[in-house]
N, CA, C and O atoms as a DFTB+ gen file, in Angstrom:
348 C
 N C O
     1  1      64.349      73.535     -67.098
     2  2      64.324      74.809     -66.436
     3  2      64.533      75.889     -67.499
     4  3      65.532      75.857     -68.218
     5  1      63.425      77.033     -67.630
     6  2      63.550      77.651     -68.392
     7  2      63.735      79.309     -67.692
     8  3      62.894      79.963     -67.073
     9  1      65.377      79.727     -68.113
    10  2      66.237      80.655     -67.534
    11  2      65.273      82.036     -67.759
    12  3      64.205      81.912     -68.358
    13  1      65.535      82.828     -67.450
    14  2      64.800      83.995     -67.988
    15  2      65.777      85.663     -67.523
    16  3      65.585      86.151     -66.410
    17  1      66.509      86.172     -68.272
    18  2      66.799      87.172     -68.341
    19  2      65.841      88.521     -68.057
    20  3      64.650      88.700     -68.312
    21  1      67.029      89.573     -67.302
    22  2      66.095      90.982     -67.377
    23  2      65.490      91.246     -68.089
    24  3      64.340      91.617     -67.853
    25  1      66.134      91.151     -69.614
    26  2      65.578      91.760     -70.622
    27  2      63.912      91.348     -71.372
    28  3      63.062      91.989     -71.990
    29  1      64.103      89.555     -70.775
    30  2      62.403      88.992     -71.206
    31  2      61.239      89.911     -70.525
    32  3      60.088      90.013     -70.950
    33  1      61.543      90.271     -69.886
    34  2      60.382      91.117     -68.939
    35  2      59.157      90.265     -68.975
    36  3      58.111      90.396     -69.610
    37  1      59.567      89.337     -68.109
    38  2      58.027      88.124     -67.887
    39  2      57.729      88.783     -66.520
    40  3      58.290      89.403     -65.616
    41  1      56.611      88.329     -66.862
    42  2      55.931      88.825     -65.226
    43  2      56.278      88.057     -64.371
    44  3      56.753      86.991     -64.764
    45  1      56.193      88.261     -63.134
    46  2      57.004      87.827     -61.927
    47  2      55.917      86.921     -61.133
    48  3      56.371      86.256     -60.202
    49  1      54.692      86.836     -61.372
    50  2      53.894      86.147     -61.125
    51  2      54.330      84.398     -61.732
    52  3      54.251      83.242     -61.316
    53  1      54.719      84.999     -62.720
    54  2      55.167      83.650     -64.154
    55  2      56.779      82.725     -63.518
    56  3      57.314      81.661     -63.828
    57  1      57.008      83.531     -62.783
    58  2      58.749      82.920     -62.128
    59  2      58.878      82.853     -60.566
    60  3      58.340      83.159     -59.502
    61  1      59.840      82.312     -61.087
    62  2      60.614      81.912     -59.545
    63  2      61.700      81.916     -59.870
    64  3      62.289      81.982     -60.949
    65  1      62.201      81.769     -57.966
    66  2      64.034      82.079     -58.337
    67  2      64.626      80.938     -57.482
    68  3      64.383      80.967     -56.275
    69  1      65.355      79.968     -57.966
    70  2      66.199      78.517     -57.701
    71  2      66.789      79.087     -56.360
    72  3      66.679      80.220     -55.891
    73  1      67.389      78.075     -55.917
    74  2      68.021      77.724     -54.578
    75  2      69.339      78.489     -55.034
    76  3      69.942      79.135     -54.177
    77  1      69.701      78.459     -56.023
    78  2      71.050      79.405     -56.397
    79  2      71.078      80.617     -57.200
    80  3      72.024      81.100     -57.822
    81  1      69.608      81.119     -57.053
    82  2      69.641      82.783     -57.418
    83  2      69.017      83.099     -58.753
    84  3      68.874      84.176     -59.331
    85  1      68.604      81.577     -59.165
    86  2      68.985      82.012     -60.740
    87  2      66.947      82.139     -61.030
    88  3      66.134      81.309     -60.622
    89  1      66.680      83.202     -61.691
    90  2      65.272      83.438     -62.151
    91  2      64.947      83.184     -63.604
    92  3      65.269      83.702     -64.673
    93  1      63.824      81.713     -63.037
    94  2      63.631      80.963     -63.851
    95  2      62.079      80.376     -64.083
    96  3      61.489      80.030     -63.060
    97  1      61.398      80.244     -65.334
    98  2      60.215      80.570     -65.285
    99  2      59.303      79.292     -64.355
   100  3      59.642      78.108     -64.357
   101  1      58.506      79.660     -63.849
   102  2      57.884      78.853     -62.378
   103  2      57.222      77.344     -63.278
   104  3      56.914      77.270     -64.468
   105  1      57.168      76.405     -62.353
   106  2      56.499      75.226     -62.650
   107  2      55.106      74.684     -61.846
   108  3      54.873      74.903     -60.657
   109  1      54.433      74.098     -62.566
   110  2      53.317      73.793     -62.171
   111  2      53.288      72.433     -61.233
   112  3      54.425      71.976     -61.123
   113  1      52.667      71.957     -60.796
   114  2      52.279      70.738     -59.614
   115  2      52.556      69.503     -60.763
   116  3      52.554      68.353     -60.323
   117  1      52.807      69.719     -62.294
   118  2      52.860      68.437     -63.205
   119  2      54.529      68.718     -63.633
   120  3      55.151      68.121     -64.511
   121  1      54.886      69.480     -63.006
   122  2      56.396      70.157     -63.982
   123  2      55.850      70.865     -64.938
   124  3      56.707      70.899     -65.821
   125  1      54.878      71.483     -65.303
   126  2      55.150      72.160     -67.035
   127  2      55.521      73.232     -66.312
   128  3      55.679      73.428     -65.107
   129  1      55.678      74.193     -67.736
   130  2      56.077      75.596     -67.470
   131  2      54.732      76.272     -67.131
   132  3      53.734      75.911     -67.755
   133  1      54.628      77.328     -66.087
   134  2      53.395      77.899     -65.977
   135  2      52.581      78.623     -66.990
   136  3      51.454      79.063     -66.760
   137  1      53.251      78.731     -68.195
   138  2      52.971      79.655     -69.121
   139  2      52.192      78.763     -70.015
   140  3      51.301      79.265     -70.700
   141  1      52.421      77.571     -70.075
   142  2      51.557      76.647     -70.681
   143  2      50.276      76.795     -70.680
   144  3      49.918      77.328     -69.630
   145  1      49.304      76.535     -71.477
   146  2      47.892      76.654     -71.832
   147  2      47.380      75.274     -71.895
   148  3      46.948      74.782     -72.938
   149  1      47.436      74.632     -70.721
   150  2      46.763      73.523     -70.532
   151  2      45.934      72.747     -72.120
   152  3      46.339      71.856     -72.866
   153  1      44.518      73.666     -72.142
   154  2      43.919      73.260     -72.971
   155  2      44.112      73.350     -74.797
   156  3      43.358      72.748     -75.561
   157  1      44.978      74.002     -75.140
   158  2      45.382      74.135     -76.040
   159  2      47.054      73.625     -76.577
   160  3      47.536      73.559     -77.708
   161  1      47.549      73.367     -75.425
   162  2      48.772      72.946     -75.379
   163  2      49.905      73.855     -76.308
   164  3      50.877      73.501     -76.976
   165  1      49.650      74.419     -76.187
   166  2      50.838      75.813     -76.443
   167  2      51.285      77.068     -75.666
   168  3      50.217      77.561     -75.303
   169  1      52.195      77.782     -75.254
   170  2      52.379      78.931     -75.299
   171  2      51.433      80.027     -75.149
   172  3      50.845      80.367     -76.175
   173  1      51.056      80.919     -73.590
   174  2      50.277      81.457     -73.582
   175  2      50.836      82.613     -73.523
   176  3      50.063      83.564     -73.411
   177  1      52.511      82.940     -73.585
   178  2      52.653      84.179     -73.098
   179  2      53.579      84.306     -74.902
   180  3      54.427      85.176     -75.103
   181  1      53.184      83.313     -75.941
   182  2      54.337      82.868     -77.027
   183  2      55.001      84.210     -77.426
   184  3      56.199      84.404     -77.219
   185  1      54.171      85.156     -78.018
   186  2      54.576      86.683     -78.144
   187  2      55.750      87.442     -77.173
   188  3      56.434      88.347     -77.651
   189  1      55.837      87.212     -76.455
   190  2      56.442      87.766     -75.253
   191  2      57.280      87.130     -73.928
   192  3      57.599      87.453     -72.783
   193  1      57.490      85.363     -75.412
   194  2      58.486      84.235     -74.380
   195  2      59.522      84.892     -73.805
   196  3      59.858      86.037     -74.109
   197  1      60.216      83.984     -72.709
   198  2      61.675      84.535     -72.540
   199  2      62.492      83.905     -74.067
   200  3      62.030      83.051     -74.824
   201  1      63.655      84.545     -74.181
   202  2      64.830      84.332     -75.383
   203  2      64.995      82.953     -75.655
   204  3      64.880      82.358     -76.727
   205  1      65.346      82.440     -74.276
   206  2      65.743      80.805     -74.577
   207  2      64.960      80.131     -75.147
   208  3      65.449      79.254     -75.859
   209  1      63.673      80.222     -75.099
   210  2      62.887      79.427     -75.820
   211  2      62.643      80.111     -77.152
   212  3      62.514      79.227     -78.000
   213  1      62.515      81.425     -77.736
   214  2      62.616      81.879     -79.043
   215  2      63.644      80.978     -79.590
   216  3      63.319      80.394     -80.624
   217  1      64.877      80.729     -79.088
   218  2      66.119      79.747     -79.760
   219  2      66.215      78.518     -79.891
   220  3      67.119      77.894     -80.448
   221  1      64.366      77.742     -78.880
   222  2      64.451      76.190     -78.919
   223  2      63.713      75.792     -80.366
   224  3      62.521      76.032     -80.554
   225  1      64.326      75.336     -81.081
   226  2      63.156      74.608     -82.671
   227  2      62.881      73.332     -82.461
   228  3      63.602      72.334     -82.469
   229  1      61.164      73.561     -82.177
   230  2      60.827      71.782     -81.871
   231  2      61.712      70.874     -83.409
   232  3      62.003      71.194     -84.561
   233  1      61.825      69.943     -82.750
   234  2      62.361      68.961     -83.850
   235  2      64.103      69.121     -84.127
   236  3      64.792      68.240     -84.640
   237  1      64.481      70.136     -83.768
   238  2      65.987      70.928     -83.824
   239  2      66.713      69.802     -83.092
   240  3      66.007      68.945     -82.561
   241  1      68.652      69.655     -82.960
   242  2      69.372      68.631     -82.753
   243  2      69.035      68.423     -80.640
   244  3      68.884      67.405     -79.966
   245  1      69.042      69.743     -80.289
   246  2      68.153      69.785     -78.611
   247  2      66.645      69.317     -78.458
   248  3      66.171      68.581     -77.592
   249  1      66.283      69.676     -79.075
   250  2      64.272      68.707     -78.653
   251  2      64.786      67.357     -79.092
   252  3      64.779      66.578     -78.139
   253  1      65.313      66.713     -80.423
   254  2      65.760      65.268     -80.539
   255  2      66.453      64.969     -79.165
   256  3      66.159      64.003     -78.462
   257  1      67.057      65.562     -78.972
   258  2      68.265      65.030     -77.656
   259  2      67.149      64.528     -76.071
   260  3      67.100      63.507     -75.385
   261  1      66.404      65.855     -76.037
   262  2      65.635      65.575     -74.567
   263  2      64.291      64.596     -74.778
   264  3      63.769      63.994     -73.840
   265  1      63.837      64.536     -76.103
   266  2      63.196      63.137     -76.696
   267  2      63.584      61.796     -76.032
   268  3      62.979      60.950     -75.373
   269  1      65.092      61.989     -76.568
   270  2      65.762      61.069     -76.603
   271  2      65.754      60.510     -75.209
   272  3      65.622      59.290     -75.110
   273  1      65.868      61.179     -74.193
   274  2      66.359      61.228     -72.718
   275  2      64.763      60.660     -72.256
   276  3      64.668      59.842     -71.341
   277  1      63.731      61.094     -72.864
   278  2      62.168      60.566     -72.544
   279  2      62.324      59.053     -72.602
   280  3      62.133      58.160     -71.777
   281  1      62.823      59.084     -74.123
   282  2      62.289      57.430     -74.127
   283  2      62.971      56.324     -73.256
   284  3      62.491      55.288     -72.795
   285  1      64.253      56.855     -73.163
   286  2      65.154      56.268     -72.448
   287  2      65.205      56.395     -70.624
   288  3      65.943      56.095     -69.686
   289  1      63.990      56.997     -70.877
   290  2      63.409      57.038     -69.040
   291  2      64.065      58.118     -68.149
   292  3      63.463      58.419     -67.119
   293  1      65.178      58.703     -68.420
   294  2      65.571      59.899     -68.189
   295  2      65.067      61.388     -67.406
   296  3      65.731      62.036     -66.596
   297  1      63.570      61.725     -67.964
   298  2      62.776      62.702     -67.463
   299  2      61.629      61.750     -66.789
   300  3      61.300      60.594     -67.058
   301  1      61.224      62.520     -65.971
   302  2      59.524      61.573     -65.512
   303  2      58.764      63.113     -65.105
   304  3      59.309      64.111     -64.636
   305  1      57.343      62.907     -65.461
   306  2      56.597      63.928     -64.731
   307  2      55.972      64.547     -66.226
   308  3      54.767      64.798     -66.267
   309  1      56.810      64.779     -67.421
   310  2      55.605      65.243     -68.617
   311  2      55.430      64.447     -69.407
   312  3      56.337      64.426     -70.240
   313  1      54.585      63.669     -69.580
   314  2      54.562      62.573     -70.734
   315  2      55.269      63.157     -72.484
   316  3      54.452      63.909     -73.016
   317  1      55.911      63.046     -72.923
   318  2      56.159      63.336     -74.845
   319  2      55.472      62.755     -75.827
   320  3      55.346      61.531     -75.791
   321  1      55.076      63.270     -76.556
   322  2      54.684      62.414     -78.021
   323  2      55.067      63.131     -78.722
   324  3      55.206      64.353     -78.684
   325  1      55.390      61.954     -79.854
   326  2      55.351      61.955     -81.189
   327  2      54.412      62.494     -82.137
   328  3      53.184      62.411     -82.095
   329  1      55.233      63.132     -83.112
   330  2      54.335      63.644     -84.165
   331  2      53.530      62.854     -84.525
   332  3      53.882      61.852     -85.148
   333  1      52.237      63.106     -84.223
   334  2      50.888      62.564     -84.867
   335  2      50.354      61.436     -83.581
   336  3      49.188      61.228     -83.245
   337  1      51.009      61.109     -83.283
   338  2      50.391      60.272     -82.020
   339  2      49.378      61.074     -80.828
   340  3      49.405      62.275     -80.561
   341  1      48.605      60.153     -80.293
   342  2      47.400      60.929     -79.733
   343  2      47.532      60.325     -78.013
   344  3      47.749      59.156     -77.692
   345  1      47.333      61.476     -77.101
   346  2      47.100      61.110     -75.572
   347  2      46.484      60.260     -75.556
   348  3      46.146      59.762     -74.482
């Protein structure tokens, strides 16, 4: 769940707001984030993310951690790979 503050000024089209108030950027019918670019697999709004994700560094001790939680069956719904490995 990716939080999103006043200050991100994401469009409201791009969010939703949880069962407990909290406005957070919307998900798609697969879980991704809506902001995702399907075909390119990056960041369509990247310029103008919310904060929390400016502070996530793929590969950083948090992406190892929720990796971690993949392989170990933990998440279901976005497949992960590995650097260099192919869909």
């Amino acid at each position: 769940m990716v939080l999103v503050q006043p200050e991100d000024r994401i469009a409201e089209h791009l969010t939703t707001i949880t069962e407990h108030g909290l406005l957070v950027m919307a998900r798609d019918d697969e879980g991704w984030c809506v902001a995702v670019d399907a075909a390119r697999m990056c960041c369509s709004i990247y310029e103008a993310r919310p904060e929390v994700c400016r502070r996530f560094h793929m590969g950083g001790p948090y992406c190892r951690a929720i990796r971690e939680d993949y392989a170990r069956g933990l998440h279901r719904g976005i497949p992960v790979l590995l650097t260099g490995e192919v869909p």
